[in-house]
LUMMARRO-127940 format. One record per residue (C-alpha): residue number from 1; chain; x, y, z. Coordinates in steps of 0.5 Angstrom, whole numbers, plus 500, padded with zeros to 3 digits. Layout:
% residues N
n / chain / x / y / z
NUM / A / X / Y / Z .
...
//
This chain:
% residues 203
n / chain / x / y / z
1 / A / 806 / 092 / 462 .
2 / A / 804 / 090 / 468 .
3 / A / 798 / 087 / 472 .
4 / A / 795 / 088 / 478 .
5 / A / 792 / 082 / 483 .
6 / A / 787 / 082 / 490 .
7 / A / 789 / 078 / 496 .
8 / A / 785 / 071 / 493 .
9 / A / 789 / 072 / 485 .
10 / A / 783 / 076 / 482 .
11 / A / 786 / 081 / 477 .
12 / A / 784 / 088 / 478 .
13 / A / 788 / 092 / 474 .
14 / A / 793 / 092 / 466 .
15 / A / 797 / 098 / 465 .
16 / A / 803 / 099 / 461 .
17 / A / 809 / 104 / 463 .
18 / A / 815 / 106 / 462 .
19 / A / 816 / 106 / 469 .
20 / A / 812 / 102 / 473 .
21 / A / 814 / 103 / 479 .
22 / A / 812 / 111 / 479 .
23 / A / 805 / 108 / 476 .
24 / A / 803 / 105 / 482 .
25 / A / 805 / 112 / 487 .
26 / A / 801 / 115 / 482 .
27 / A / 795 / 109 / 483 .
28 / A / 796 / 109 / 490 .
29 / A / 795 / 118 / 491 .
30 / A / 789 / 117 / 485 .
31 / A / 786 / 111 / 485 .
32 / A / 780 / 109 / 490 .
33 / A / 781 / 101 / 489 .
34 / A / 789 / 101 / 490 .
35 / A / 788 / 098 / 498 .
36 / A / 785 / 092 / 494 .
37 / A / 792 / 091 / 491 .
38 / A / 796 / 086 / 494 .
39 / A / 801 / 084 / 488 .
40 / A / 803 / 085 / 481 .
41 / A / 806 / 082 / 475 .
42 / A / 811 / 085 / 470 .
43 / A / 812 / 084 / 462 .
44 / A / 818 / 087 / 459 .
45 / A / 817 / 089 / 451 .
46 / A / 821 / 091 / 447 .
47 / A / 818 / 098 / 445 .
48 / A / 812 / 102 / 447 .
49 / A / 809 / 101 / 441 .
50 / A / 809 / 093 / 443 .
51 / A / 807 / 094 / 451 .
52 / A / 800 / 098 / 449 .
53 / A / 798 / 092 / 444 .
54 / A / 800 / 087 / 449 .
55 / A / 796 / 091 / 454 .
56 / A / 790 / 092 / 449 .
57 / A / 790 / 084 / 448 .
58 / A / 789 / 083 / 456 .
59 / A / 784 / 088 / 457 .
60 / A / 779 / 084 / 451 .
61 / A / 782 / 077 / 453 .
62 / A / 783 / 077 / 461 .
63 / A / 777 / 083 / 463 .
64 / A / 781 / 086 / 469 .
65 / A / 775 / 089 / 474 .
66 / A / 778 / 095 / 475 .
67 / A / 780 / 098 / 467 .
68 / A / 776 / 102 / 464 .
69 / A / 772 / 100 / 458 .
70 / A / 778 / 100 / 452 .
71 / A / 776 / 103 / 446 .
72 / A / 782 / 101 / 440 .
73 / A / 785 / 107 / 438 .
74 / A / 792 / 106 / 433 .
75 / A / 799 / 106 / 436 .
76 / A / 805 / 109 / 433 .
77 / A / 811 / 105 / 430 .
78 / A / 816 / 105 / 435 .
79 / A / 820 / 109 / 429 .
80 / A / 814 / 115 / 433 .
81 / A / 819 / 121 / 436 .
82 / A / 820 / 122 / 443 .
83 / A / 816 / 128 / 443 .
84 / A / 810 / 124 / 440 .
85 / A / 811 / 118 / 445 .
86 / A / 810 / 123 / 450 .
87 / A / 804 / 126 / 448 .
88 / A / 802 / 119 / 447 .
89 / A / 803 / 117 / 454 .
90 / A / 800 / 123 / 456 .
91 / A / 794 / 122 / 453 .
92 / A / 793 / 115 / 455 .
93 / A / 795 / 118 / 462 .
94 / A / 787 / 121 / 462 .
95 / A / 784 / 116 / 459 .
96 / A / 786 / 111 / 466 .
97 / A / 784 / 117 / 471 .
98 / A / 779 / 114 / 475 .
99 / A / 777 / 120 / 478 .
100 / A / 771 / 122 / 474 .
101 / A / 771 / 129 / 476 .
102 / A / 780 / 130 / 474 .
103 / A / 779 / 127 / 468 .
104 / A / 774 / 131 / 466 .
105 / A / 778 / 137 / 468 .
106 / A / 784 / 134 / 464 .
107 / A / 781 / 133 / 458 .
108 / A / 777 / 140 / 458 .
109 / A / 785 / 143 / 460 .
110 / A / 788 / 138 / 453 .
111 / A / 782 / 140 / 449 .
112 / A / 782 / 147 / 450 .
113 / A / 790 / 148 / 448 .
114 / A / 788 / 143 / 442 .
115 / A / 783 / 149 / 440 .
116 / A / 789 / 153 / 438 .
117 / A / 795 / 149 / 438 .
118 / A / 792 / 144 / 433 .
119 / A / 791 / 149 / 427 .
120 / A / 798 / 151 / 427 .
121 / A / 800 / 144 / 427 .
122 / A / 798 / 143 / 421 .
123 / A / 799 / 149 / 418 .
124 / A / 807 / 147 / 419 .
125 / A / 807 / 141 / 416 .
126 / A / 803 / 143 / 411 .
127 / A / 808 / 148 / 410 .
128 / A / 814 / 144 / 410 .
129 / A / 810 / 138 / 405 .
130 / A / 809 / 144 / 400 .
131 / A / 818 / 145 / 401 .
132 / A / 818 / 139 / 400 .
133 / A / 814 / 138 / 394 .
134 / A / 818 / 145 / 391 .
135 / A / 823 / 142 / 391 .
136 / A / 821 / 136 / 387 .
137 / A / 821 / 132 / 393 .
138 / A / 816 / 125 / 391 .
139 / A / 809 / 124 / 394 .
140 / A / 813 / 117 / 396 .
141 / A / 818 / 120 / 399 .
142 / A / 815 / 125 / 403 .
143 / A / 809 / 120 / 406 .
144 / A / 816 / 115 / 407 .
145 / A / 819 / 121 / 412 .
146 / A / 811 / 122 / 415 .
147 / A / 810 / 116 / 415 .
148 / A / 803 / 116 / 413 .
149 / A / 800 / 115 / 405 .
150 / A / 802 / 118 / 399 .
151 / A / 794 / 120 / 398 .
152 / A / 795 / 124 / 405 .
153 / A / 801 / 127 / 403 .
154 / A / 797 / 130 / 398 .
155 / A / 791 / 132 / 402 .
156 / A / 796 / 136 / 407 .
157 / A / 798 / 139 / 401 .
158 / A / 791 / 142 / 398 .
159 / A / 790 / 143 / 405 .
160 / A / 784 / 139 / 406 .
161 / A / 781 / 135 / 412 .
162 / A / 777 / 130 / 412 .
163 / A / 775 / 123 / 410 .
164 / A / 777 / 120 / 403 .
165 / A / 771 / 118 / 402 .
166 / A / 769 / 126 / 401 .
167 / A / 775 / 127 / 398 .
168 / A / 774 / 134 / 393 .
169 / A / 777 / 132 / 386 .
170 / A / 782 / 136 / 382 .
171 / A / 783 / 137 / 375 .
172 / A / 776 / 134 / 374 .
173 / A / 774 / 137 / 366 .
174 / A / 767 / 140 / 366 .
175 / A / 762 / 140 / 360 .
176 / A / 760 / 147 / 358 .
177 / A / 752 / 149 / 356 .
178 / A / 754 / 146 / 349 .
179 / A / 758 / 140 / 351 .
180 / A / 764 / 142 / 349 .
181 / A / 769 / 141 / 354 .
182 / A / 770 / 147 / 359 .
183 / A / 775 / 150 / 364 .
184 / A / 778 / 146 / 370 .
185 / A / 773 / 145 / 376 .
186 / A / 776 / 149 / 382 .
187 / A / 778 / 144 / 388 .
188 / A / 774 / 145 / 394 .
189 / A / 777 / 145 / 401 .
190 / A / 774 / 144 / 407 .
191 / A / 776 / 147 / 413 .
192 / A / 780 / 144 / 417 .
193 / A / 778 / 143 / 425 .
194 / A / 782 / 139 / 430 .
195 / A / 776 / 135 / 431 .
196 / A / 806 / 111 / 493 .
197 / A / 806 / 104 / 497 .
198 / A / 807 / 099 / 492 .
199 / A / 803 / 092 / 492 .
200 / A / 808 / 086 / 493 .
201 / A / 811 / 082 / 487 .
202 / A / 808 / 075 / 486 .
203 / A / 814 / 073 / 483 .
//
């Protein structure tokens, strides 16, 4: 995590990076305020995961002049995989983009091949759930593979999308016209959407 500082000690700017130093080329090509800059601060941790929730902290606690206004969003375990950590930072990326015009056209460009790239996404790991499950794989194990809860595991199973409160229920028995017990109500699925000069240290 690093923060960046004026010449009178005013901090500007919290970010966090693998690689700070290629951050800062990228601020000085993008960024209107980085002549502003004139030191910097590093705090190393041990994972990404950590770095984004030390960055999110400072940026509520500290109120950088300069960030954006950060909105909480979750952060994977550091166990996420390399390939989901860099569509992370990609993501977070755009979000620090000061350019309002670039990032418009960067968040058009990510969601136009989310359109496409999302259903099949999920239709894959729903594939491999239902593989999974064919093979008598427990609901526990799978959402321990995934990551995530055994209710989801079971949502992905059936294919649906969306919050738990509206969540179909299945194997529900209905009363027939006379009372007695009718057939099984059928589960309803809800289709799925895919909703640089560097500034001098002050160490």
């Amino acid at each position: 995590m690093y923060r960046v500082f004026d010449t009178g000690g005013r901090l500007l700017y919290v970010g966090s990076s693998e690689r700070p130093r290629q951050r800062w080329h990228e601020h000085r090509s993008r960024t209107v305020w980085w002549p502003l800059a004139r030191a910097y601060s590093l705090d190393w941790f041990e994972d990404r995961a950590a770095a984004y929730t030390a960055e999110a902290r400072a940026i509520v606690a500290e109120q950088p002049e300069l960030n954006q206004v950060w909105r909480p969003r979750p952060v994977p375990s550091p166990e996420a995989t390399p390939e989901a950590w860099r569509v992370l930072d990609a993501l977070r990326a755009i979000e620090q983009m000061d350019d309002p015009a670039r990032q418009a056209r960067a968040i058009t460009e990510v969601l136009k091949v989310q359109s496409d790239s999302g259903p099949k996404l999920k239709e894959a790991r729903r594939a491999w759930v239902l593989g999974q499950r064919a093979k008598k794989v427990t609901y526990r194990e799978i959402a321990e593979t995934l990551g995530v809860s055994i209710s989801t595991v079971q949502d992905v199973e059936r294919g649906y999308s969306g919050s738990g409160k509206n969540r179909p229920r299945t194997g529900r028995r209905m009363k027939s016209a006379t009372g007695e017990p009718g057939g099984t109500v059928g589960t309803s699925v809800k289709s799925e959407s895919v909703s640089g000069g560097e500034a001098s240290s002050s160490d």
